[in-house]
Each structure stands twice: as structure tokens, then as C-alpha cells.
C-alpha positions in Angstrom: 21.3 14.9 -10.2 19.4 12.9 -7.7 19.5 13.4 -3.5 21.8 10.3 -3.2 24.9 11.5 -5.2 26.4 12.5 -2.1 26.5 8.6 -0.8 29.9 6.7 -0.8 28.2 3.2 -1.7 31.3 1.6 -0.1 30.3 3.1 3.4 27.3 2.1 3.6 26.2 -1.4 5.3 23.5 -3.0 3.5 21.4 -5.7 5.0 23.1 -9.4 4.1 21.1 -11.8 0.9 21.1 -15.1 0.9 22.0 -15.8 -2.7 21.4 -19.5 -2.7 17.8 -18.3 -2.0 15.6 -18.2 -5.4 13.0 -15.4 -5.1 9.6 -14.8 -6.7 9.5 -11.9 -9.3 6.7 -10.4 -7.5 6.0 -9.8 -4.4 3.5 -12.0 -2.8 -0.5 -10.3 -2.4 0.4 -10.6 1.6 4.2 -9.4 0.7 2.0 -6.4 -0.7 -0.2 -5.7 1.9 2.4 -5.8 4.7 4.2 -3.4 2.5 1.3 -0.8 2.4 0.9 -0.9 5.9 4.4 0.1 6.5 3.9 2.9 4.1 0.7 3.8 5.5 2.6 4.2 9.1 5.5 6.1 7.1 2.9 8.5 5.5 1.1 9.2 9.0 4.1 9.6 11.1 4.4 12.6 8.5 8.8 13.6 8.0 11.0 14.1 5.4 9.2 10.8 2.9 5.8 10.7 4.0 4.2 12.4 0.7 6.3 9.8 -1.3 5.1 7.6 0.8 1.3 8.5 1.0 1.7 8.2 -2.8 3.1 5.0 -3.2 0.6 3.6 -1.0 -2.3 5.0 -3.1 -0.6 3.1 -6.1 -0.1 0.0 -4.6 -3.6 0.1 -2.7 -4.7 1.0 -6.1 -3.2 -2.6 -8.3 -3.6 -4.9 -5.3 -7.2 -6.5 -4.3 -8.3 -5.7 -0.8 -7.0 -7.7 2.5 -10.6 -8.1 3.6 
């Protein structure tokens, strides 16, 4: 059982998609970067994700090449 089974899916307002919009299947390198940044800010602000976070930005730091 996993820590979301207690969501009502119906109740929750997600963000709207533009459908009509075609999307890449991977994320862009700067897509990536900006990502790990925001991870890097989740994992210092410590709280309830930052490990998963810190850990998902060693991954992704990890597969991508470096912004400089």
C-alpha cells in the first residue's frame, strides 16, 4: 500500500494541460537542470521529502552533463 491511498483523486485540483500542445518525450538538458535546482532547494530546505529529494538529484545530476 503506498502513502497516497488515502487521496480522493476527484478532490484534488490538478494544474490545467493544454492538449493540443505536442510535447517532447524527454525533458529538455535545460528542462533538466532547472529541475535539479528545484530539487536541490527541496533537499536543503530539509522536511518531510528532502531525502527523496537529495536522491533524485544525485541521479539526475548523475545522467545529465554539467550546466557549466
Amino acid at each position: 500500500m503506498d502513502d497516497y491511498a488515502h487521496l480522493d483523486l476527484d478532490e484534488i485540483d490538478f494544474a490545467p494541460v493544454e492538449y493540443d500542445e505536442e510535447r517532447l518525450p524527454l525533458l529538455t538538458l535545460g528542462e533538466a537542470h532547472m529541475l535539479l535546482r528545484v530539487l536541490q532547494m527541496v533537499a536543503a530546505e530539509g522536511g518531510p521529502v528532502a531525502a527523496e529529494a537529495d536522491g533524485l538529484s544525485k541521479e539526475i545530476a548523475a545522467r545529465i552533463p554539467s550546466a557549466d
